[in-house]
mmCIF file of the N, C-alpha and C atoms, coordinates in Angstrom:
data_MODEL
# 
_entry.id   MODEL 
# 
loop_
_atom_site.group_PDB 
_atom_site.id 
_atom_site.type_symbol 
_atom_site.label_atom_id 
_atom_site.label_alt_id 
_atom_site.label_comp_id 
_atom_site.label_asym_id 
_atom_site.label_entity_id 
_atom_site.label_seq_id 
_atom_site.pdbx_PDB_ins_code 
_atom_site.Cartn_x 
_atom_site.Cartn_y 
_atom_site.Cartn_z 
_atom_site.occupancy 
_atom_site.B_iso_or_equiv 
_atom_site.pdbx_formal_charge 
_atom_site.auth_seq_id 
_atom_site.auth_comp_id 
_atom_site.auth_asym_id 
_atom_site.auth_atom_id 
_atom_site.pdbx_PDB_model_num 
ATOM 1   N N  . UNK A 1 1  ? 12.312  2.382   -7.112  1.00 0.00 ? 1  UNK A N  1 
ATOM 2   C CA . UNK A 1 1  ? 11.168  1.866   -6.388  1.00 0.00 ? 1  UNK A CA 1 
ATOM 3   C C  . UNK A 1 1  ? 9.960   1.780   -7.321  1.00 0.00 ? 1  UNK A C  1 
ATOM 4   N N  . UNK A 1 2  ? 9.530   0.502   -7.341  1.00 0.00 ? 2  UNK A N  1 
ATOM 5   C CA . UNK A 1 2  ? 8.144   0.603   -8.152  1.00 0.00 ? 2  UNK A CA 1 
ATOM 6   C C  . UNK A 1 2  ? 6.900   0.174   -6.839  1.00 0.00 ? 2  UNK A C  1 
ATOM 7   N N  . UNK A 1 3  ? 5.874   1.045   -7.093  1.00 0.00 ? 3  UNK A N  1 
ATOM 8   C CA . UNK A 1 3  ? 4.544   0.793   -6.161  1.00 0.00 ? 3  UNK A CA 1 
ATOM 9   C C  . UNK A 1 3  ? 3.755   -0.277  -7.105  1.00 0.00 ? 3  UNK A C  1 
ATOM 10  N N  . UNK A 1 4  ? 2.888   -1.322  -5.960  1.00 0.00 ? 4  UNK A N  1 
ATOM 11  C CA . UNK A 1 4  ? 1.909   -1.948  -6.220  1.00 0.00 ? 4  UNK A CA 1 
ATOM 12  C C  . UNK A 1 4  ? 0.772   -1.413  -5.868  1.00 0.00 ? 4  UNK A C  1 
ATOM 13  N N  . UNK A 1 5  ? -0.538  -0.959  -6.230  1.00 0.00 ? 5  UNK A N  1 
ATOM 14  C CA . UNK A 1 5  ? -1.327  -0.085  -5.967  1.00 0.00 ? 5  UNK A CA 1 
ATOM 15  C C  . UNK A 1 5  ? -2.751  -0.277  -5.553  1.00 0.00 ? 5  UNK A C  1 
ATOM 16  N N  . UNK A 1 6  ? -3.591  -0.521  -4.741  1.00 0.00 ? 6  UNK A N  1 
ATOM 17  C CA . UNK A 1 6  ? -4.558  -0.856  -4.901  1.00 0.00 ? 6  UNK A CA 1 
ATOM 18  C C  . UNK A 1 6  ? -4.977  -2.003  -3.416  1.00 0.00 ? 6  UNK A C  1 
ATOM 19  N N  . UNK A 1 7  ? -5.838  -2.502  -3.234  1.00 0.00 ? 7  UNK A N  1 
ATOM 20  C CA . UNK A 1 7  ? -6.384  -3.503  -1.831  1.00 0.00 ? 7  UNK A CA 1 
ATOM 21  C C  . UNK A 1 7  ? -5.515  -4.911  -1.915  1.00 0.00 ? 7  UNK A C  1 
ATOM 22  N N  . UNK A 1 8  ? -5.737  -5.396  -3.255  1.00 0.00 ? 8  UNK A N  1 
ATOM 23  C CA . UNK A 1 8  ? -5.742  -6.708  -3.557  1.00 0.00 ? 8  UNK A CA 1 
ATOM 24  C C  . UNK A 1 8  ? -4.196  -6.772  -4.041  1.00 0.00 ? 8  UNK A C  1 
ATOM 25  N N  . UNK A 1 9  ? -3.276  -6.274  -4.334  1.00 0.00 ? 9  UNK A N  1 
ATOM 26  C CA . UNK A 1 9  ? -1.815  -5.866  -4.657  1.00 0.00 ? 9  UNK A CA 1 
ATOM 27  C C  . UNK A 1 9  ? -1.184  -5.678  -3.682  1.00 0.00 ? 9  UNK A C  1 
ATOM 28  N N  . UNK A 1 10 ? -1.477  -4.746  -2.859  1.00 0.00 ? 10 UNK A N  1 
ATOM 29  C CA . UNK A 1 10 ? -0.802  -4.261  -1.741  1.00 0.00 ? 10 UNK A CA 1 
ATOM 30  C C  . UNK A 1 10 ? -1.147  -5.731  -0.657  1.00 0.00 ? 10 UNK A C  1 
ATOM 31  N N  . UNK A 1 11 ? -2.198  -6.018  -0.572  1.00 0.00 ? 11 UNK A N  1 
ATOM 32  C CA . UNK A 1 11 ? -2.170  -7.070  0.492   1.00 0.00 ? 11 UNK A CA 1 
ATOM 33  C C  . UNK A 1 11 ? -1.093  -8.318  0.352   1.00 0.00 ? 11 UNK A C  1 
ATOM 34  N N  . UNK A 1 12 ? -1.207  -8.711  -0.919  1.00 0.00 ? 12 UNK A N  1 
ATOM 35  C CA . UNK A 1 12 ? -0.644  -9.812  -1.280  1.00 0.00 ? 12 UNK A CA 1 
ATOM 36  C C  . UNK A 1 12 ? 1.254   -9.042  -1.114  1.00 0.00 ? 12 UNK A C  1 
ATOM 37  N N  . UNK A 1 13 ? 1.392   -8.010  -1.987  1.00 0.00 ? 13 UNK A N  1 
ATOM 38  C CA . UNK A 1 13 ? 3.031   -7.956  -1.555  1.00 0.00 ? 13 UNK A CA 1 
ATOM 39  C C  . UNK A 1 13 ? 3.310   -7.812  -0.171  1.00 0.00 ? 13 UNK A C  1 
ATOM 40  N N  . UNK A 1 14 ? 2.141   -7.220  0.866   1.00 0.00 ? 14 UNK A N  1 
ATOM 41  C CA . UNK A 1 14 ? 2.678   -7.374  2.047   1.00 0.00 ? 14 UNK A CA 1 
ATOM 42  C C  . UNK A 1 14 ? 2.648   -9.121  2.746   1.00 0.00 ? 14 UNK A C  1 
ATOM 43  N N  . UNK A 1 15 ? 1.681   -10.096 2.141   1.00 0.00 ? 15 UNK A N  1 
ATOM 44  C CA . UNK A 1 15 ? 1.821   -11.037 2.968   1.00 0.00 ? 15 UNK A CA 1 
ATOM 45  C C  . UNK A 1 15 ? 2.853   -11.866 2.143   1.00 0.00 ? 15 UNK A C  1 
ATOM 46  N N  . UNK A 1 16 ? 4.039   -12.080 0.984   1.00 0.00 ? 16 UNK A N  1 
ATOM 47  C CA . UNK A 1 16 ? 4.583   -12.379 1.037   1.00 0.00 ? 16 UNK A CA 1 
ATOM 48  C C  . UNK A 1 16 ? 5.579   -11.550 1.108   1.00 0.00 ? 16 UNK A C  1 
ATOM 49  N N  . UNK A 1 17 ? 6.167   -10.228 2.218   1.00 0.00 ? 17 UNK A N  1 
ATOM 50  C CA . UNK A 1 17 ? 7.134   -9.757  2.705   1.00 0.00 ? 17 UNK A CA 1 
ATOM 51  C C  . UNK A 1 17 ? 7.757   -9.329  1.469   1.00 0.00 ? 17 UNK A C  1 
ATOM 52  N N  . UNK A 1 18 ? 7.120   -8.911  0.351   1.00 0.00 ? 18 UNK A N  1 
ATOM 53  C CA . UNK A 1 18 ? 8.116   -7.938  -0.636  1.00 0.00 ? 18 UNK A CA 1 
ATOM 54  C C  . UNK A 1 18 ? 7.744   -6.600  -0.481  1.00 0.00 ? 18 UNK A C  1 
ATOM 55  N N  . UNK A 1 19 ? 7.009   -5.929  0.199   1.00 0.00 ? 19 UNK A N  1 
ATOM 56  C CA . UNK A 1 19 ? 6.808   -5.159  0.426   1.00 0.00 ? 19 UNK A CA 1 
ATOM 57  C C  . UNK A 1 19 ? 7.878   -4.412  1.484   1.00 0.00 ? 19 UNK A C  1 
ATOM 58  N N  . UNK A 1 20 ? 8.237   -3.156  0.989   1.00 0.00 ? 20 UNK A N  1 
ATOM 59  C CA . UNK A 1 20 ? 9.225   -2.274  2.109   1.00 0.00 ? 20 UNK A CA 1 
ATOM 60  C C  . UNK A 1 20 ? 8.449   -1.408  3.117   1.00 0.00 ? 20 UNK A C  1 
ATOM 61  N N  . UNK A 1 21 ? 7.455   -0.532  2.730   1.00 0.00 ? 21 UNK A N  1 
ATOM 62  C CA . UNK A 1 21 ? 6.419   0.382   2.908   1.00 0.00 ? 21 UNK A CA 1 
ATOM 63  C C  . UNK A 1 21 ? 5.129   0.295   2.213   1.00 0.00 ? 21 UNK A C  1 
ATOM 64  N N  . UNK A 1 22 ? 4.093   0.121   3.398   1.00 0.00 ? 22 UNK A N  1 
ATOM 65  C CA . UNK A 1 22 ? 3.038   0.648   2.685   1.00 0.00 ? 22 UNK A CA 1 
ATOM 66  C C  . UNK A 1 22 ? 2.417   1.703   3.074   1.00 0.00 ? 22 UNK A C  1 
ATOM 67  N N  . UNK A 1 23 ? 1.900   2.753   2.015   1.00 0.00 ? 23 UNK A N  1 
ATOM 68  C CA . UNK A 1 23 ? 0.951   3.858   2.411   1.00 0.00 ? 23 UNK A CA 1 
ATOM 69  C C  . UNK A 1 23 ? -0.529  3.794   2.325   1.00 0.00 ? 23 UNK A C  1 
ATOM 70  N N  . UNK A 1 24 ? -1.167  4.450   2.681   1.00 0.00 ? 24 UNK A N  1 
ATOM 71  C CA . UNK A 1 24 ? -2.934  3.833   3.551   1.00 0.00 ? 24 UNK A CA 1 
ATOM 72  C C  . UNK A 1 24 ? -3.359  5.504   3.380   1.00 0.00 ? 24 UNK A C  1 
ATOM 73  N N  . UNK A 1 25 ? -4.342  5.582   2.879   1.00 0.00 ? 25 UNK A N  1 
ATOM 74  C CA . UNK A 1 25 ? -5.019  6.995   2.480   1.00 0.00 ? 25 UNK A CA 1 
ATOM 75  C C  . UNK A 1 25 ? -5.948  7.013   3.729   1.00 0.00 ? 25 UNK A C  1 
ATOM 76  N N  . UNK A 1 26 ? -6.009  7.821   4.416   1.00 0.00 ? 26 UNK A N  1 
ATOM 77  C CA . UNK A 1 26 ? -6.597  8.228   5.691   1.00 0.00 ? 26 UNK A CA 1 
ATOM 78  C C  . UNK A 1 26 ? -8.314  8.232   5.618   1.00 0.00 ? 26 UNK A C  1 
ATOM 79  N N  . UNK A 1 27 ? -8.551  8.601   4.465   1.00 0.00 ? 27 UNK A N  1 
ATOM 80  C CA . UNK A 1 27 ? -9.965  8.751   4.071   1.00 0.00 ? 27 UNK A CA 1 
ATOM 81  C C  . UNK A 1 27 ? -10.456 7.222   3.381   1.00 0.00 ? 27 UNK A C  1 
ATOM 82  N N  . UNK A 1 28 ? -10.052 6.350   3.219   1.00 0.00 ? 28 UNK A N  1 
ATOM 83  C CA . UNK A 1 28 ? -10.072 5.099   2.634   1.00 0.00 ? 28 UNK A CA 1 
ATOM 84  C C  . UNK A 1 28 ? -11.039 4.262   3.576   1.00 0.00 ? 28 UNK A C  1 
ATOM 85  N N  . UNK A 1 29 ? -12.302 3.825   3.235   1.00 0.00 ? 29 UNK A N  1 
ATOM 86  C CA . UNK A 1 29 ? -12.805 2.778   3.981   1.00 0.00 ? 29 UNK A CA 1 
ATOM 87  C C  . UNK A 1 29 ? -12.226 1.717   4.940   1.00 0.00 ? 29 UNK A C  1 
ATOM 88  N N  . UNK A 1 30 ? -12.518 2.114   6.477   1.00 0.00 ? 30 UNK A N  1 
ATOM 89  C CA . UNK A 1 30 ? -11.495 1.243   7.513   1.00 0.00 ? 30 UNK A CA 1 
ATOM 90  C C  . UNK A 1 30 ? -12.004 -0.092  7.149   1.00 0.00 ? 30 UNK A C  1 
ATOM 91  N N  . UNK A 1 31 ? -13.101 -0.344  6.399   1.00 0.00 ? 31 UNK A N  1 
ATOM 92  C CA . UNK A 1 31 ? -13.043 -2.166  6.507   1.00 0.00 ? 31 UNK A CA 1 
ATOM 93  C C  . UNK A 1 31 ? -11.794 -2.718  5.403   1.00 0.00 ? 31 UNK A C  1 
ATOM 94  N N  . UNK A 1 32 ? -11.168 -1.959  4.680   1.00 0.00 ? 32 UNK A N  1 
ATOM 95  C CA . UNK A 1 32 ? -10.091 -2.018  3.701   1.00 0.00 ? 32 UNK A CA 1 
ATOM 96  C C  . UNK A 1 32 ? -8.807  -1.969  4.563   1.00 0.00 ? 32 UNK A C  1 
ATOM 97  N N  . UNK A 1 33 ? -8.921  -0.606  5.321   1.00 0.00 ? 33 UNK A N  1 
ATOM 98  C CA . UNK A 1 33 ? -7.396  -0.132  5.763   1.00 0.00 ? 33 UNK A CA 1 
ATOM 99  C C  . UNK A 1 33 ? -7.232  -0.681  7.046   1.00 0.00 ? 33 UNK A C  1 
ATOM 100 N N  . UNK A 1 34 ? -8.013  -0.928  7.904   1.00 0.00 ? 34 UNK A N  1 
ATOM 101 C CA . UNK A 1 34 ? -8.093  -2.206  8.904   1.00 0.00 ? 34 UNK A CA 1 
ATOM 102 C C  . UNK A 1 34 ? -6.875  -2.945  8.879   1.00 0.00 ? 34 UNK A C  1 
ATOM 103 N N  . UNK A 1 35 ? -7.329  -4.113  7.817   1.00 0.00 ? 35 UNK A N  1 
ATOM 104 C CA . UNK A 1 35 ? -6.630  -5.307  7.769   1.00 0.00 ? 35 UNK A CA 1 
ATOM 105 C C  . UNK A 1 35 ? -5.554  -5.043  7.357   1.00 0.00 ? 35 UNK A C  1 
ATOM 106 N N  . UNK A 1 36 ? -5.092  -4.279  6.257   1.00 0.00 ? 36 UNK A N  1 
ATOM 107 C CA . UNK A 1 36 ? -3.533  -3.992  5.860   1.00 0.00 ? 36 UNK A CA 1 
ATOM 108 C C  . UNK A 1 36 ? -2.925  -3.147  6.843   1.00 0.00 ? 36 UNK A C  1 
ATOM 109 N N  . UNK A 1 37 ? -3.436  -2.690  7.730   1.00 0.00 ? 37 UNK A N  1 
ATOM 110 C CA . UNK A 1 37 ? -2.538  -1.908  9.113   1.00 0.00 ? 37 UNK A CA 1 
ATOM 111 C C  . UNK A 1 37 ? -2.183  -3.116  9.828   1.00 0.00 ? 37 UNK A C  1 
ATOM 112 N N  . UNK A 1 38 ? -2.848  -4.146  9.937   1.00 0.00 ? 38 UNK A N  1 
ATOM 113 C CA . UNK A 1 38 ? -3.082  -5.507  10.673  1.00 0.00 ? 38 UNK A CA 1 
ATOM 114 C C  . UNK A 1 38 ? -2.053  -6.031  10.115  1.00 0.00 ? 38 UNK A C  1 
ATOM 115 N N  . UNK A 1 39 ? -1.997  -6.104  8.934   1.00 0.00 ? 39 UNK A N  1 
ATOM 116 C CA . UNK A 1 39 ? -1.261  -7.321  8.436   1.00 0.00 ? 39 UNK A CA 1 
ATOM 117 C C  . UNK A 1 39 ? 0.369   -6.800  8.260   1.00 0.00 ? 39 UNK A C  1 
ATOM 118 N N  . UNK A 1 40 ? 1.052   -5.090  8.253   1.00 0.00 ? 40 UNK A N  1 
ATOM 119 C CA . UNK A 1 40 ? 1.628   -4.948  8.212   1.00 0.00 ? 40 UNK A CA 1 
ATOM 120 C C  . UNK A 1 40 ? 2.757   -4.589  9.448   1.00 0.00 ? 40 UNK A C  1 
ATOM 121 N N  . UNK A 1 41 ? 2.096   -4.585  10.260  1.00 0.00 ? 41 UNK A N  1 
ATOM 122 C CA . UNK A 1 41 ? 2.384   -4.742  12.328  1.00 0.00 ? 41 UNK A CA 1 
ATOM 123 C C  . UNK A 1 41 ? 2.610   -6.038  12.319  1.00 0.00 ? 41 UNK A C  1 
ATOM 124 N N  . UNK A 1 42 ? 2.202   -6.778  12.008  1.00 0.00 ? 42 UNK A N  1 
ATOM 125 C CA . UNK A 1 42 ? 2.543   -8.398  12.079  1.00 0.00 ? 42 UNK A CA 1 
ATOM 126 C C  . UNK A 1 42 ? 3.535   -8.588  11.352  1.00 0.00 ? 42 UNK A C  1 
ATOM 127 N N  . UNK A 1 43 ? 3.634   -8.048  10.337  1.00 0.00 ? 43 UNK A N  1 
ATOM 128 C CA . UNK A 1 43 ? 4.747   -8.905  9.542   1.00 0.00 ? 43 UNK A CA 1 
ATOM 129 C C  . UNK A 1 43 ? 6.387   -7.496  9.711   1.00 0.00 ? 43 UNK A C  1 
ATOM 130 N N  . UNK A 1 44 ? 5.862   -5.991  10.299  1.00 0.00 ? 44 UNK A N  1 
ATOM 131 C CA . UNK A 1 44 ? 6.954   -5.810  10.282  1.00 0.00 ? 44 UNK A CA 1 
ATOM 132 C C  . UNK A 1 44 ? 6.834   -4.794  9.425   1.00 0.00 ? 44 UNK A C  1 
ATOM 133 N N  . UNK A 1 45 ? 6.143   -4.316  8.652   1.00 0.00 ? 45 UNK A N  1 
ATOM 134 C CA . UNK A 1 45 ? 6.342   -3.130  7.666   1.00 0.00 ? 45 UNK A CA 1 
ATOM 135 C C  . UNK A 1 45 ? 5.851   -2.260  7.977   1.00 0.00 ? 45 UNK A C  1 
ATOM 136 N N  . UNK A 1 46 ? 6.485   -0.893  7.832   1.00 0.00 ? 46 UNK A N  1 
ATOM 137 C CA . UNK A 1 46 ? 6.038   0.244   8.221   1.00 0.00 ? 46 UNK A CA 1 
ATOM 138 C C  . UNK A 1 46 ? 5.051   1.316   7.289   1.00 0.00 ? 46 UNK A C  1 
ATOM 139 N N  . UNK A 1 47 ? 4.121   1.653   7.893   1.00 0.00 ? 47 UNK A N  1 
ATOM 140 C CA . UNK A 1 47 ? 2.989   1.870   7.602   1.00 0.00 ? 47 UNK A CA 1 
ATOM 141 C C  . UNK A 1 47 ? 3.061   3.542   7.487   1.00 0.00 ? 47 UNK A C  1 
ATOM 142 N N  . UNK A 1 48 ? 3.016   4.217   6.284   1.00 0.00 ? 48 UNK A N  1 
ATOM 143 C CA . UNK A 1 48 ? 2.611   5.452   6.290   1.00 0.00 ? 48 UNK A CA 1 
ATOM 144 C C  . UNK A 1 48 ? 1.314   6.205   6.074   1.00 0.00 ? 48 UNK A C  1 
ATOM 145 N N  . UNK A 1 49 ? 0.691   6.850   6.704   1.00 0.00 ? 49 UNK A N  1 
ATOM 146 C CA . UNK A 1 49 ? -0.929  7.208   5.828   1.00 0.00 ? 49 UNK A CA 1 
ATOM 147 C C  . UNK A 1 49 ? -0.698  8.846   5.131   1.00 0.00 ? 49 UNK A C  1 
ATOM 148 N N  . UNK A 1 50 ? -1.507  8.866   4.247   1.00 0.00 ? 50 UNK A N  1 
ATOM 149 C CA . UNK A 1 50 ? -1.329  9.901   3.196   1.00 0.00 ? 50 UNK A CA 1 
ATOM 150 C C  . UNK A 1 50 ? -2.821  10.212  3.505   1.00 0.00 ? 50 UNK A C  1 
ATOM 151 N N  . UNK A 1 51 ? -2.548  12.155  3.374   1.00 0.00 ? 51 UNK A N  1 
ATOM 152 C CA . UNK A 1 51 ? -3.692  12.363  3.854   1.00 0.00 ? 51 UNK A CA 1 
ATOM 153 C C  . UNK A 1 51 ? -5.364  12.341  2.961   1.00 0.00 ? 51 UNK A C  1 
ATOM 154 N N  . UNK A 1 52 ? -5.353  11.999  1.991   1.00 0.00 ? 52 UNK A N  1 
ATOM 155 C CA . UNK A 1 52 ? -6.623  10.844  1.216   1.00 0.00 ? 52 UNK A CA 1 
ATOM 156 C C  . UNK A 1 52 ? -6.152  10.365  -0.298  1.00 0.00 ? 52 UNK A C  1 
ATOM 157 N N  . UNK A 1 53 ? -7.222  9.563   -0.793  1.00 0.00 ? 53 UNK A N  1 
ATOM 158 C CA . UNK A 1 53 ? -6.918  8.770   -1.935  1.00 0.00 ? 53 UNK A CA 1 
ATOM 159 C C  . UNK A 1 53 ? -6.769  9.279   -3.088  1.00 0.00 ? 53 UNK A C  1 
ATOM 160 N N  . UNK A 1 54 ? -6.859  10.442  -3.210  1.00 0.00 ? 54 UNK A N  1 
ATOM 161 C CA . UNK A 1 54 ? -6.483  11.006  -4.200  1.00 0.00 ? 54 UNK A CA 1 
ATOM 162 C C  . UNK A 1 54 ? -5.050  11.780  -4.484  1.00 0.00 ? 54 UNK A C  1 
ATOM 163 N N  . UNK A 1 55 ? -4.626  11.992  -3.290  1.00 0.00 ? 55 UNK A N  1 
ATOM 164 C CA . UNK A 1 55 ? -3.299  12.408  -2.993  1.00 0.00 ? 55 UNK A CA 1 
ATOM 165 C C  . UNK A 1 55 ? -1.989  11.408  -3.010  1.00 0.00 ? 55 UNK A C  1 
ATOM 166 N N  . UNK A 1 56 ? -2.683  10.168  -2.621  1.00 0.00 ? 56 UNK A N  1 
ATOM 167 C CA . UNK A 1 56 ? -2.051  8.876   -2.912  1.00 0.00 ? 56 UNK A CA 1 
ATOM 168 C C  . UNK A 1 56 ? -1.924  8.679   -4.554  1.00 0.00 ? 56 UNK A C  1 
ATOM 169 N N  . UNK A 1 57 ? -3.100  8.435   -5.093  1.00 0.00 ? 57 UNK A N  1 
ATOM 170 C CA . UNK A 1 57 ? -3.059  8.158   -6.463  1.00 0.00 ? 57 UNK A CA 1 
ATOM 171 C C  . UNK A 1 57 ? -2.220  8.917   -7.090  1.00 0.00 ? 57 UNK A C  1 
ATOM 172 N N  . UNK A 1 58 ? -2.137  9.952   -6.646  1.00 0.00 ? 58 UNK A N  1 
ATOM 173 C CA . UNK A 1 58 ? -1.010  11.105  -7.530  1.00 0.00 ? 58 UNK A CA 1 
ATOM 174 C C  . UNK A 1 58 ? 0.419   10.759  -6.881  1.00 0.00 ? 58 UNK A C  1 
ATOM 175 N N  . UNK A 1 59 ? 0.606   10.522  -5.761  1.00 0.00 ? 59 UNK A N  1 
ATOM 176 C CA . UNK A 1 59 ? 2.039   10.016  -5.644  1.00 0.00 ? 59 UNK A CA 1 
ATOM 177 C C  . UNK A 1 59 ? 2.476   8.902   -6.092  1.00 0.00 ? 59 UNK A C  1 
ATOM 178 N N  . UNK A 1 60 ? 1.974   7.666   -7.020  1.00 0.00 ? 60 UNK A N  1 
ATOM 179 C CA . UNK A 1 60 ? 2.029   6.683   -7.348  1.00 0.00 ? 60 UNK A CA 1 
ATOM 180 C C  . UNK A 1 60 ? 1.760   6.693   -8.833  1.00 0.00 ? 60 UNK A C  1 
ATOM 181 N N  . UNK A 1 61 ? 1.425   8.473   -8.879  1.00 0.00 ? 61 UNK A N  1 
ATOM 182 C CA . UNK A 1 61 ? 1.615   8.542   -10.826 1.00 0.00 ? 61 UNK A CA 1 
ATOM 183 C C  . UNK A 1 61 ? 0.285   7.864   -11.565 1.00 0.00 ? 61 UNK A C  1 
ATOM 184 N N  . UNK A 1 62 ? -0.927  7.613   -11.157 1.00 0.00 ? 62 UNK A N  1 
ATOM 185 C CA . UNK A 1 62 ? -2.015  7.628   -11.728 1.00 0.00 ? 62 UNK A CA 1 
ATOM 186 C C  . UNK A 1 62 ? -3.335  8.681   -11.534 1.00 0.00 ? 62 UNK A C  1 
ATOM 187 N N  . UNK A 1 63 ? -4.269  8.518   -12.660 1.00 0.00 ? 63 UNK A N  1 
ATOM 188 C CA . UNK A 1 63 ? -5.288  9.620   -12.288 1.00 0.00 ? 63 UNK A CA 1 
ATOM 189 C C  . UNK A 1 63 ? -6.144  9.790   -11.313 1.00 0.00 ? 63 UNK A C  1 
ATOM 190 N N  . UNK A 1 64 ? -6.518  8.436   -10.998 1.00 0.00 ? 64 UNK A N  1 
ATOM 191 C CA . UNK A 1 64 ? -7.407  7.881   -10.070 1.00 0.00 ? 64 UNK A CA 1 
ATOM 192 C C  . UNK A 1 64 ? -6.696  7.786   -8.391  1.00 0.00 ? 64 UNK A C  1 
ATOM 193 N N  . UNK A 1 65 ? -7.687  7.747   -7.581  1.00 0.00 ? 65 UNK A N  1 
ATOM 194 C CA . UNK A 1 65 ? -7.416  7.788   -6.348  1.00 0.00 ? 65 UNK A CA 1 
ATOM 195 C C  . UNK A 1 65 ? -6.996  5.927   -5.624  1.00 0.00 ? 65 UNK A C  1 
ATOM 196 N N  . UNK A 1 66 ? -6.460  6.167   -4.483  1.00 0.00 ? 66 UNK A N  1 
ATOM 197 C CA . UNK A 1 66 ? -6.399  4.383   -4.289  1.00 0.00 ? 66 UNK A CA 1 
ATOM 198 C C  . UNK A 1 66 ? -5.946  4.742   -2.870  1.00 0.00 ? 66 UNK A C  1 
ATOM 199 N N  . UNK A 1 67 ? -6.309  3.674   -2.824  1.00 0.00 ? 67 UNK A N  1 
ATOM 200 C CA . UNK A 1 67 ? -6.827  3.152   -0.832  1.00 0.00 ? 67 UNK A CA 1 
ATOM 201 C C  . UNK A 1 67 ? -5.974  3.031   -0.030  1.00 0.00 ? 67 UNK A C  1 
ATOM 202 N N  . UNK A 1 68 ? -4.453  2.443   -0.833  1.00 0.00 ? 68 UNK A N  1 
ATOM 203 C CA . UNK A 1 68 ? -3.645  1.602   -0.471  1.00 0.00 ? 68 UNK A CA 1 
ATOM 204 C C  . UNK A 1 68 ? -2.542  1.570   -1.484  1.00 0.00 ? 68 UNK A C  1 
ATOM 205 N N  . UNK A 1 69 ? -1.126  1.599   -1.312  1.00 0.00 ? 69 UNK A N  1 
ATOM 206 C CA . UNK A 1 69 ? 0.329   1.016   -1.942  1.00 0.00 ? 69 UNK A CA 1 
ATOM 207 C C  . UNK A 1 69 ? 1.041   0.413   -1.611  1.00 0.00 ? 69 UNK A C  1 
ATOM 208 N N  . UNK A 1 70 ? 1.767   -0.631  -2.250  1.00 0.00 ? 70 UNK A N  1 
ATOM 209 C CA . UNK A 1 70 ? 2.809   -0.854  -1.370  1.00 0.00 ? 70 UNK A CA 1 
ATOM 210 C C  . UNK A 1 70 ? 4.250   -0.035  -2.040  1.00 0.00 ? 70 UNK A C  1 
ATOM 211 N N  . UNK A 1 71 ? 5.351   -0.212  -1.598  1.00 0.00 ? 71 UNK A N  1 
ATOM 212 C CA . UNK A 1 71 ? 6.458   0.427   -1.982  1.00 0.00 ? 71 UNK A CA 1 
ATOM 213 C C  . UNK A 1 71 ? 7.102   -1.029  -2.570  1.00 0.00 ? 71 UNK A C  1 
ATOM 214 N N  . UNK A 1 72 ? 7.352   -1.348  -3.394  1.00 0.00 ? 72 UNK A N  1 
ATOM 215 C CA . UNK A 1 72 ? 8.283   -2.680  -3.708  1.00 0.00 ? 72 UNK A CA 1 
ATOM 216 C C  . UNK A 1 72 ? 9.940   -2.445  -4.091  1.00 0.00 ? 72 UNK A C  1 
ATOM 217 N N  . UNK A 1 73 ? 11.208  -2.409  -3.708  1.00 0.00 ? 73 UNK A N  1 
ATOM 218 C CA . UNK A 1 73 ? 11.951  -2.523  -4.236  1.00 0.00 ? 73 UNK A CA 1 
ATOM 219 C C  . UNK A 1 73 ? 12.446  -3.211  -5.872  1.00 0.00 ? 73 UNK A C  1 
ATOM 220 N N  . UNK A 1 74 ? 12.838  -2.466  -6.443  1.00 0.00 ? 74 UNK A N  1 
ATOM 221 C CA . UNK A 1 74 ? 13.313  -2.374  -7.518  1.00 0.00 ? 74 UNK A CA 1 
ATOM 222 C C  . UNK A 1 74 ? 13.405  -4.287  -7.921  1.00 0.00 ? 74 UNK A C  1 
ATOM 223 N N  . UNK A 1 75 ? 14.383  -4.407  -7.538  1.00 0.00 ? 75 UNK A N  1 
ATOM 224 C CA . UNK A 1 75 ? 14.917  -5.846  -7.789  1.00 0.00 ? 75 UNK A CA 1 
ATOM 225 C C  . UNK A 1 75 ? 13.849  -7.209  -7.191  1.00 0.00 ? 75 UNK A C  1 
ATOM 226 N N  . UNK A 1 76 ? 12.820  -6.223  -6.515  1.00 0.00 ? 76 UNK A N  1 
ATOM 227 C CA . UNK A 1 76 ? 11.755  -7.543  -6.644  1.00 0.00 ? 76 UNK A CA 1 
ATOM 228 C C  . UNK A 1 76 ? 11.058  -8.390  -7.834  1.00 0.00 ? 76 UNK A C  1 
ATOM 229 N N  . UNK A 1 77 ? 10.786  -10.071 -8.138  1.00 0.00 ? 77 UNK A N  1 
ATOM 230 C CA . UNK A 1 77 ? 10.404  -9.954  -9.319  1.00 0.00 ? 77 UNK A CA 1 
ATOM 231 C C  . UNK A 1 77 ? 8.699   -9.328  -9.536  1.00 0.00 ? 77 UNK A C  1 
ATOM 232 N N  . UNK A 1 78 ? 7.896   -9.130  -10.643 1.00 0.00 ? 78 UNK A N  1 
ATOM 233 C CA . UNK A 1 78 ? 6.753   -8.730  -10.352 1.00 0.00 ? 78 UNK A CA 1 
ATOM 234 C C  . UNK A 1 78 ? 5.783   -10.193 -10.099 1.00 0.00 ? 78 UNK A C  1 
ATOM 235 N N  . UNK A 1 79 ? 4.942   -10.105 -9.511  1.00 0.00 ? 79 UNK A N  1 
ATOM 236 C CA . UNK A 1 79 ? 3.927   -11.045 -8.964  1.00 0.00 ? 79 UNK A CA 1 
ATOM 237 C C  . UNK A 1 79 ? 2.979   -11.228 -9.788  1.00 0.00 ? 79 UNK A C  1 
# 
């Protein structure tokens, strides 16, 4: 599994459906986490929240904190 990380990554793998899972940091600005809860009920992907962005960033193996991931399967190509 490789993650796409971030607002603008995660949105886009969820609106063209390469996305398996996305996770949503609980503490993350709702005008951000809003729309990707939105957009992932619509299209079908299941939505996990992590309890803030820094706890995220570390499950996705960087230093920094982030808002938003998606989960991408392996054999997707990258975007």
């Amino acid at each position: 599994m490789q993650y796409k990380i971030g607002t603008k990554q995660t949105t886009k793998m969820v609106e063209l459906h390469k996305a398996e899972l996305v996770y949503v940091a609980q503490d993350a600005d709702p005008r951000l986490t809003d729309r990707i809860v939105r957009l992932c009920v619509e299209s079908g992907i299941e939505v996990q929240w992590v309890k803030t962005m820094r706890d995220l960033g570390e499950t996705c193996g960087i230093d920094v904190g982030a808002a938003m991931a998606a989960v991408i399967p392996d054999s997707s190509e990258d975007e």
